[in-house]
Every structure is written in C-alpha cells, then in structure tokens.
C-alpha positions in Angstrom: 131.1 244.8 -14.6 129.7 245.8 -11.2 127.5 248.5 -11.1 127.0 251.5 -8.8 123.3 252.8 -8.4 123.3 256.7 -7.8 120.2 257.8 -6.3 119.5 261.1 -8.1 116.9 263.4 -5.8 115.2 267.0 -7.1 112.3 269.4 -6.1 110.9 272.2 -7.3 110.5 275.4 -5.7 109.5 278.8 -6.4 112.3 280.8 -8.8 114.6 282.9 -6.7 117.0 285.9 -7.9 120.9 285.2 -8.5 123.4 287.4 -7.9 127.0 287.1 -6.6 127.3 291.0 -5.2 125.7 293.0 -3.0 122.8 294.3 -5.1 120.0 291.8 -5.8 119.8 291.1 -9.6 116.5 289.7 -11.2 117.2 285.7 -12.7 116.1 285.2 -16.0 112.7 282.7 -15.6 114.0 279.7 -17.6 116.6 279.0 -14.7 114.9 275.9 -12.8 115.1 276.3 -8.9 117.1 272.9 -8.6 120.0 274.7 -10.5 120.2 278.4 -8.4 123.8 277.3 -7.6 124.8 276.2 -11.2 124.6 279.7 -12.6 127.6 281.1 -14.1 129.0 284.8 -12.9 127.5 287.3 -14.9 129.4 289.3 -18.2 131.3 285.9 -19.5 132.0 286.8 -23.1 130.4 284.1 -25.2 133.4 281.9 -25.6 133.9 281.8 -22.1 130.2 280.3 -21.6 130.7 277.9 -23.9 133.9 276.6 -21.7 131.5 277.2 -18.7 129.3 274.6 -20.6 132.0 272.1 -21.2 133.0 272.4 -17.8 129.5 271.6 -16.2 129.1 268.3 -18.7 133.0 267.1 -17.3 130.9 267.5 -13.6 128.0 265.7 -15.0 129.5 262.9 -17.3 129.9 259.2 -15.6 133.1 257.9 -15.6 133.9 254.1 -17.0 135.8 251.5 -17.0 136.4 248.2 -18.6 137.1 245.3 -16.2 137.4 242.1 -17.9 139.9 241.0 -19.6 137.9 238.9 -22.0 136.2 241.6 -23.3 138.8 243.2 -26.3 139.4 247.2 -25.7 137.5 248.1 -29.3 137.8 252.0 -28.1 140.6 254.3 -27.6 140.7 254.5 -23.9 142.3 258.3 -24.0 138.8 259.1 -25.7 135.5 259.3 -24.9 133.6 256.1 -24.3 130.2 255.2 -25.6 126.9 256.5 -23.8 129.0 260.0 -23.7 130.9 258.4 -20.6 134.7 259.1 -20.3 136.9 256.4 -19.6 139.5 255.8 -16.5 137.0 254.9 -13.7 138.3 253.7 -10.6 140.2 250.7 -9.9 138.7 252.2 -6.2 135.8 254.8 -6.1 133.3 256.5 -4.6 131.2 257.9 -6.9 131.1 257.9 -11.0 131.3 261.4 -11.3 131.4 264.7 -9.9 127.2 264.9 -9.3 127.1 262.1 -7.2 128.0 263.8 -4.5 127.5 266.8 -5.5 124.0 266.7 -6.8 123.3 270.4 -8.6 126.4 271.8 -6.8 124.4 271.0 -3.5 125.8 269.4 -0.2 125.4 266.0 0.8 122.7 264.0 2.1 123.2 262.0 5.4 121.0 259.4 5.7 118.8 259.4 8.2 117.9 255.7 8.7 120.6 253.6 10.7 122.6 250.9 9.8 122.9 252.1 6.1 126.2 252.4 3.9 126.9 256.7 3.2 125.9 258.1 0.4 127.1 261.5 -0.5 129.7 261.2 2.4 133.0 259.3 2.5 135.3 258.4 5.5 138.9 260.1 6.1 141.2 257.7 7.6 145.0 258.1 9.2 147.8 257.2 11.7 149.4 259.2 14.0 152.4 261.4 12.7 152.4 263.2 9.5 153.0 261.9 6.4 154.7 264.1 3.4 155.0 267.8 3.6 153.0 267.9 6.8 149.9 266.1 5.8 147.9 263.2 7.2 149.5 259.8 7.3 148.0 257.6 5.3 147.2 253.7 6.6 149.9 251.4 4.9 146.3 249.3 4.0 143.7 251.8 3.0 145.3 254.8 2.2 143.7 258.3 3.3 140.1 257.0 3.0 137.5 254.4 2.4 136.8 253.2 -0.9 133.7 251.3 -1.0 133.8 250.5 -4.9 135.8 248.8 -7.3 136.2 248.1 -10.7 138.5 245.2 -10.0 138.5 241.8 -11.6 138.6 239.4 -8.7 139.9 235.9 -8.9 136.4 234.7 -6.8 133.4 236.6 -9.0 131.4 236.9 -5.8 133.6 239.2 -3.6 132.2 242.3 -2.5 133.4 245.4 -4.2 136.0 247.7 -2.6 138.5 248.5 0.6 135.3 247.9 3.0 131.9 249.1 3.9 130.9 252.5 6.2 127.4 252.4 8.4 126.6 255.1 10.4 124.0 254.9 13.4 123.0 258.2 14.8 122.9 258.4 19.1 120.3 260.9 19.6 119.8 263.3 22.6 117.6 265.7 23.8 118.4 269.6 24.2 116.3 272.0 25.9 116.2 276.0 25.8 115.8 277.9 28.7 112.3 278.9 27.6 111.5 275.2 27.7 111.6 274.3 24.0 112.9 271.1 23.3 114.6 269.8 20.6 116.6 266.3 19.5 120.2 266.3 18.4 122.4 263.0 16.8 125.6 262.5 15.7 127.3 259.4 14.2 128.8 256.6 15.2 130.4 255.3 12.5 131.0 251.3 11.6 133.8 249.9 9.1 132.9 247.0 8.3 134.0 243.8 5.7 137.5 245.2 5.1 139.3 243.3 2.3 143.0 244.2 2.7 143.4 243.1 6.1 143.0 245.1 9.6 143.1 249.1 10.1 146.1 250.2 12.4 145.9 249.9 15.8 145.8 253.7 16.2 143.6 254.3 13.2 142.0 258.1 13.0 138.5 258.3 11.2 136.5 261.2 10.3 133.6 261.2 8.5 132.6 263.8 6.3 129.9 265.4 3.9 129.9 267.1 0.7 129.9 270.3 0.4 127.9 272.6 -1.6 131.0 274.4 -4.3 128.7 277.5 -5.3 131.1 280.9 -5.2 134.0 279.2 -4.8 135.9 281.4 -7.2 134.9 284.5 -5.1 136.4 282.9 -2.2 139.6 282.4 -4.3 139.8 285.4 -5.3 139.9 287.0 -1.7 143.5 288.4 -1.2 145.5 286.7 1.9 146.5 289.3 3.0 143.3 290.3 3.4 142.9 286.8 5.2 145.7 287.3 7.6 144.4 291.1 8.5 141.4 289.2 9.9 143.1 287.2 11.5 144.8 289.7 13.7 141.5 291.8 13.8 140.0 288.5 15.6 142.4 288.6 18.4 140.1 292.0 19.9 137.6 289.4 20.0 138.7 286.6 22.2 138.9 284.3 19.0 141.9 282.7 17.3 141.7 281.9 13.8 144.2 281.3 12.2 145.4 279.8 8.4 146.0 276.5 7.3 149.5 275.9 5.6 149.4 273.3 2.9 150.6 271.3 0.5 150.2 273.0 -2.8 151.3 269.6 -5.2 150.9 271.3 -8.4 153.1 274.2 -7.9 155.2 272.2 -5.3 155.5 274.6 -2.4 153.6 275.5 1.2 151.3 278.3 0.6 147.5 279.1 2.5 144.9 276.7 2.2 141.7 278.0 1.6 138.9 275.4 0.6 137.9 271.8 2.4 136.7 271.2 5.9 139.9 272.5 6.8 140.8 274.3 4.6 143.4 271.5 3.7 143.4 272.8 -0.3 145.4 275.6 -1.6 143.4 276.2 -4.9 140.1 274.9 -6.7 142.3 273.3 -9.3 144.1 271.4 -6.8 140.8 270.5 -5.1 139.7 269.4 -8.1 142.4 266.4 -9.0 142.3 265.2 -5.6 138.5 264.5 -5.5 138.9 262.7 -8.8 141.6 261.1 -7.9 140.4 259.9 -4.1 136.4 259.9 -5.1 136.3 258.3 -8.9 139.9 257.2 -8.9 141.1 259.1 -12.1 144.3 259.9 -12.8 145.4 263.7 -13.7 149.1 265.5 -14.3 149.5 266.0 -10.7 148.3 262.6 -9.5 149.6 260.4 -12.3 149.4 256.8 -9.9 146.3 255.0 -9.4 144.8 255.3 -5.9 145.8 251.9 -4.7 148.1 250.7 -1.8 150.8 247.9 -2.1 148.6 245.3 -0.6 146.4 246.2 -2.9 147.4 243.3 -5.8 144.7 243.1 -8.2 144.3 246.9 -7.8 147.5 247.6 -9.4 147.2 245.4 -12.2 143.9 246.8 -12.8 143.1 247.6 -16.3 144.2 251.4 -16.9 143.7 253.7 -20.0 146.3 256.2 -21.0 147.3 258.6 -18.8 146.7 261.2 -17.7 142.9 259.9 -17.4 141.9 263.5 -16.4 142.7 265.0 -19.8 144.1 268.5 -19.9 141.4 270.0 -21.8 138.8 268.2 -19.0 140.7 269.8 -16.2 140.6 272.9 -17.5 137.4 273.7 -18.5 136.1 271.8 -15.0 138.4 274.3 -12.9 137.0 277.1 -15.0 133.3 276.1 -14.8 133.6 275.6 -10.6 136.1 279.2 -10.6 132.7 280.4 -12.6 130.0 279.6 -10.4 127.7 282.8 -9.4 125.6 282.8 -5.6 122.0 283.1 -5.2 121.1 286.8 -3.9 119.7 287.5 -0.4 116.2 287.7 -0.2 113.6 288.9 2.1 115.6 292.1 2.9 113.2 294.5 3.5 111.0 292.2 6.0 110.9 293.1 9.7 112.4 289.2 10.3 115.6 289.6 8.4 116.5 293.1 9.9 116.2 291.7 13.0 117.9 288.3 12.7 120.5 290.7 10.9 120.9 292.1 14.4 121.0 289.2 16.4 123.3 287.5 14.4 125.6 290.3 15.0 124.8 290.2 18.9 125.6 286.8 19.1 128.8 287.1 17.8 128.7 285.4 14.7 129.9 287.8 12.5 133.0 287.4 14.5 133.8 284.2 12.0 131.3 284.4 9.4 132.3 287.7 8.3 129.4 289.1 6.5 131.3 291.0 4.1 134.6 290.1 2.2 136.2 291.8 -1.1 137.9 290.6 -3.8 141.3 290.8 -5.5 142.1 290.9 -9.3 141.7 287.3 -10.6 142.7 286.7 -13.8 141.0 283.3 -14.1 137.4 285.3 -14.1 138.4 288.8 -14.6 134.3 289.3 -13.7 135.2 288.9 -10.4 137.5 291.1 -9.7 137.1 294.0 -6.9 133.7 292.8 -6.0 132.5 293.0 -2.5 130.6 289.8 -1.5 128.3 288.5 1.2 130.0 284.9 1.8 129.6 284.8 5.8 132.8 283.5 6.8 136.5 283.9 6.6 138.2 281.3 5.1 139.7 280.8 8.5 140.5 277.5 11.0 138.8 277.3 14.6 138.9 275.6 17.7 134.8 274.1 18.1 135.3 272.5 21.2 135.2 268.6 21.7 131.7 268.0 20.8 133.0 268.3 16.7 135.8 267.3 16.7 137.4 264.6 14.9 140.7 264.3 16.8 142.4 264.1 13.1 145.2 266.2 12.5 145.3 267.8 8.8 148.3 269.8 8.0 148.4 272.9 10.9 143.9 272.1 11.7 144.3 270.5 15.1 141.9 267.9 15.2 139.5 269.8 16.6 139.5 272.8 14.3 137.9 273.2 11.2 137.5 275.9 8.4 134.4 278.6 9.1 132.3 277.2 6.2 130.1 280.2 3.8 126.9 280.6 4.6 125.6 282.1 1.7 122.7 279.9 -0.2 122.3 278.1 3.1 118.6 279.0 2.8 118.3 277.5 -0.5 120.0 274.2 0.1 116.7 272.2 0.1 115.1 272.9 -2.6 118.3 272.5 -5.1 118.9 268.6 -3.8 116.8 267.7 -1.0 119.6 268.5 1.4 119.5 270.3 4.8 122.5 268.2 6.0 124.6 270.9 8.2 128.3 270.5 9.8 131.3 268.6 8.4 129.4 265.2 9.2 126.0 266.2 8.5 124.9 265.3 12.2 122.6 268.9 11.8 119.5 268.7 10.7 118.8 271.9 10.1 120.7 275.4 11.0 119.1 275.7 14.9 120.7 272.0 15.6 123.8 273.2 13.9 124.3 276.3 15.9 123.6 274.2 18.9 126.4 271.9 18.3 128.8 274.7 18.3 131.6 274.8 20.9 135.0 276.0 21.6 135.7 279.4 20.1 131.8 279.6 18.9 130.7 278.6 23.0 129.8 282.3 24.0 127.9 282.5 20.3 126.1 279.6 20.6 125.2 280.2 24.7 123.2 283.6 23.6 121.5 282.3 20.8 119.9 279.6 23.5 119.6 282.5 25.8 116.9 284.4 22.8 113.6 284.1 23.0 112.1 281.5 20.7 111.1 284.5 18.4 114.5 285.9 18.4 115.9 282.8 17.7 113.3 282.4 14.7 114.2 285.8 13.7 117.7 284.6 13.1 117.2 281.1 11.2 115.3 283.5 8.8 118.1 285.7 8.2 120.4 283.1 7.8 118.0 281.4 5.4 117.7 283.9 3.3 121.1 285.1 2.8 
C-alpha cells in the first residue's frame, strides 16, 4: 500500500481571548494557542458539544483504503477500520483527511523552497466553455484538478502514484515605497509534471490555490442575502462592483448565491464539505455517489471501493455541524494608540469598502447561538475584479477569471501561531499581510496606492490593526 507522509507543524504562543461578537470574552486557560480557531460558539447545550466533538474527530480521522487484491477484506468496509481510520480513501487524493490541509482549522502553507511538489495547496484545472449548470469544464483526462495520490493497484508495482506531479518556483521582484523602503515580492510559476493519463488539453486553464483557514464559517452562513445584495448596491457610491456568485447548489438541485471558496463557488458549508472529500480524499457522499475518476482512467474505476455512500450520513452531519460551530478569536489590542490608528487608516484607504468591518446575522437554525449576532468578519462575501496581477484567467460559474471572493479577515493576526502559516492570497504568493496588500489591483488599485503612499509608521499602524483583529 503506498503511503502518504503528512507533515504535521505546531507552535506555541501566548493564550489569547475567543469570542465570535463584538465584546471581547475571556478564554478559559486550558485552550492551547494552536487550537484558537477550533473553539466551538459559545451556549451549545451539552448534547450539541458532544456532536461538536464527533464532528472535529471526522476532520481529524485518516481515511483508508485497501489496495491489493491479495489481501482478503476481514472488515466491514461501511465501518470503521482499525487504527480509528475510516475506510473509502481515494482511488485519487490529495490528502488523508480533513487536517492535512487544514492543520488546526489554519490556512495552508506554501512552500518556500523551489522545485518542490505543494503541500497544503492543490491545482484547479479546465477548458474553455462551461461545463454543467454553468461551472468549469472539466479536462476529458484529469478532471477539475490534480490528484497527485493514489491508492491504485498498478499492473507495474513501480509506477508513481497519481494523475501527475505539481512544482512551484517562485519569480521574485523587488517593490519599493515612496519613502524608499524596499521590499521583495514572488509569485508562482507552476510546473505539471509526469502525467499518467496522457497530455492536458491544448487550451488547459490552471489555477493554483491554497487552503483556507474555515474558522466562523457558520457566521458567514448565517448572513442574510439580502443583506448581501444591499451591499452590493451600497458599493456602487463607491466606485466598486461587487457582485454575487450564482452557483450550482447539487444537493438541493437549483442556482442559488454562493458564498464560501475563492470564489465564492459554494452555496453552503455542507456542500463545501462533500466536494472537498470528494475532490481532496476521494470519498464518496449522497450527493457525489461516483468515484473521482475519468474514463481513461482504467484501473481507477475498478479500484477497490467500500459501500457507499463512503461519507456516511451520521459523518456528514456531525462534520457540517462541527465546521457551522466554529467560534473566532476576539480582537485584541483595542485600546492601544496602534490599533486606533490602523483602525483609521484602514478606513482611509478604502478597505472597508470590501472588507466590511461589520456584518449581522440572520436566524439560523443549524446554531440557533448564532442568530442576530453582529460580527467583525472584514469582508462581504462578495466577487471582485483585482486586476491582472491575481488573476487566474479561470472562469468559475459568474467569477470572471480575474475576480475572486473578498476573503475574512478576522484571526488573520493569529494565523501563525495556530499552524505555522502566514501564507496570504488565493495562491499563497504573500508572505505576510504588507506583500498581500501590495499585490492588490483592479477594484482594490486606489486602496492599495494610498497604503504605499503612508508613511512607514502609518503603514505599521495598519498591519497591527489588521493583526489583531
């Protein structure tokens, strides 16, 4: 059986206070800094946590498979395996479960040497066109991404695992600040290498992305659209144009408002949820019964499989319920001099124009705690144009392929010290939030311009308020 080597990374930092509201609300001391964005919302009744609980070990839990046929199938695949794994890996994967990517709830880590396969990232690939109801058109080869694992039996025992490899090699370049200050940028350039079912299309669209940190999700579902669409129109005063995406919602089968992804090509965090297991582990679920494998792909489809659905009902529940559940770290460093005025400047600049400060919630019956609470997420749930320096040139459903989805802010500050992360932007080219503002464009140019016109203390002043909110 081949076997995929997850690289587990942690620190520890001082405790901080959790809260998902406006009011800072002290954390109890036994919650370990790595885990600030694992905390549930607070008031779940007791049953309720101890779904919360099952619902972080279905995140946690590998995933496994058995892949040769000599060895006899002594367990009932439908059940859980030994070790406290759960069968229905793959046959093609990413990752072996949920925390591979998303270590502690945390972003991804782009690697920062060249010439090395991702880790924590994965690689979006289409044609031209759209495909069903709107969506990216898959390649007739690989599908909608590459898979760079397998749990196939192979007819030759040495060939390497998976649809083909991904490098990245970062081209640097230097940016300077009025004032003088210099400082280097990147971004990929992505290499697919030792593909095993034949040549991509001719007119192949790639876009390379990293993990996102899922804390808070549930308050973003529970924002109202029309609330969404009233910003919208408020935006147009400003010069900017955001706008929804429309989107495939497969488990209800209809268009409605996508809401979570890069852009914001995901109607609900249940939906999200099946598609990453079945696109990043390869796991089957209700609404994505078929294995992730194209028709060239042979020994793919007569891979070994266990009963389906793989993602058992009672999994997918309690795994929605436990992301719908997830609580945000508190804003520190209020009262300090730095964060009033990088409060300011943020709002000088512009950038509350997209990351809205301030959004409330609906009623939301899946955490009834969450209800009619007014929230500090920083953005709002909306697609914009970011210029040609970011963009992908990939089409997803109504994002243009240079649009993507204002991502939250909140937490940001806290980002390293739950996984080691400080990997910024839907490709993790940022290094940290000054490069990531710089890369801004499009809709976010006149933003970006006066934060390079500040003064090096302004400018300071600002990455403090945004890393501590």
């Amino acid at each position: 059986m081949k076997k995929l080597l997850l690289i587990l990374l942690s620190i520890s930092m001082a405790i901080v206070p959790l809260s998902a509201v406006t009011k800072d609300v002290p954390v109890a001391p036994e919650v370990l800094p790595q885990e600030v964005y694992k905390q549930p919302v607070p008031g779940l009744s007791k049953k309720d946590m101890q779904k919360f609980l099952k619902g972080e070990k279905v995140f946690t839990n590998f995933w496994m498979a058995v892949n040769n046929p000599v060895i006899p199938l002594v367990w009932d695949l439908s059940q859980t395996g030994p070790a406290g794994g759960e069968w229905g890996l793959g046959p093609m994967f990413m990752a072996t479960n949920c925390a591979g990517c998303h270590l502690n709830a945390g972003r991804g880590r782009a690697l920062d040497t060249n010439g090395l396969r991702v880790f924590q990232q994965l690689l979006r690939v289409s044609v031209a066109g759209q495909g069903p109801h709107g969506g990216p058109k898959p390649d007739s080869n690989y599908g909608l991404d590459i898979q760079m694992f397998d749990m196939v039996t192979r007819a030759d025992p040495d060939a390497r695992a998976g649809e083909g490899e991904v490098f990245v090699d970062w081209v640097k370049s230097n940016f300077t600040f009025p004032d003088g200050s210099e400082i280097e940028l990147r971004k990929p350039s992505v290499r697919i290498e030792n593909l095993n079912f034949g040549p991509l299309s001719d007119n192949i669209l790639t876009s390379l992305r990293n993990t996102q940190a899922i804390l808070g999700v549930g308050y973003l579902e529970a924002v109202s659209e029309k609330d969404i669409l009233k910003l919208a129109e408020k935006q147009k005063s400003l010069g900017l144009n955001g706008h929804p995406n429309y989107v495939r919602d497969d488990i209800n089968k209809k268009t409605v408002m996508g809401r979570f992804g890069w852009k914001a090509n995901q109607p609900s965090i249940r939906q999200q949820i099946a598609a990453a297991f079945h696109s990043d582990i390869g796991v089957t679920s209700a609404v994505y019964p078929e294995q992730n494998c194209t028709p060239v792909q042979k020994e793919c489809l007569v891979a070994i499989k266990g009963d389906k659905p793989e993602l058992r009902p009672e999994l997918w529940d309690t795994i929605t319920f436990w992301s719908q559940s997830l609580d945000v770290p508190a804003q520190r460093n209020r009262d300090t001099a730095e964060f009033k005025s990088g409060e300011k400047l943020f709002d000088a600049a512009g950038c509350s124009g997209c990351h809205v400060p301030e959004l409330r919630t609906g009623k939301y019956a899946a955490v009834p705690q969450i209800s009619n609470k007014l929230i500090r997420p920083y953005t709002d749930l909306l697609l914009h144009d970011m210029g040609p320096d970011l963009a992908d040139g990939r089409p997803d459903f109504k994002a243009s392929g240079s649009e993507w989805r204002t991502p939250p802010l909140w937490g940001v500050g806290l980002s390293m010290q739950v996984n080691a992360s400080n990997s910024f932007l839907h490709d993790g080219r940022a290094r940290n939030l000054v490069e990531a503002i710089v890369w801004h464009g499009g809709e976010a140019k006149s933003a970006k311009d006066k934060f390079v016109a500040f003064t090096a203390k302004q400018r300071d002043d600002l990455i403090y308020f945004l890393s501590s909110i």
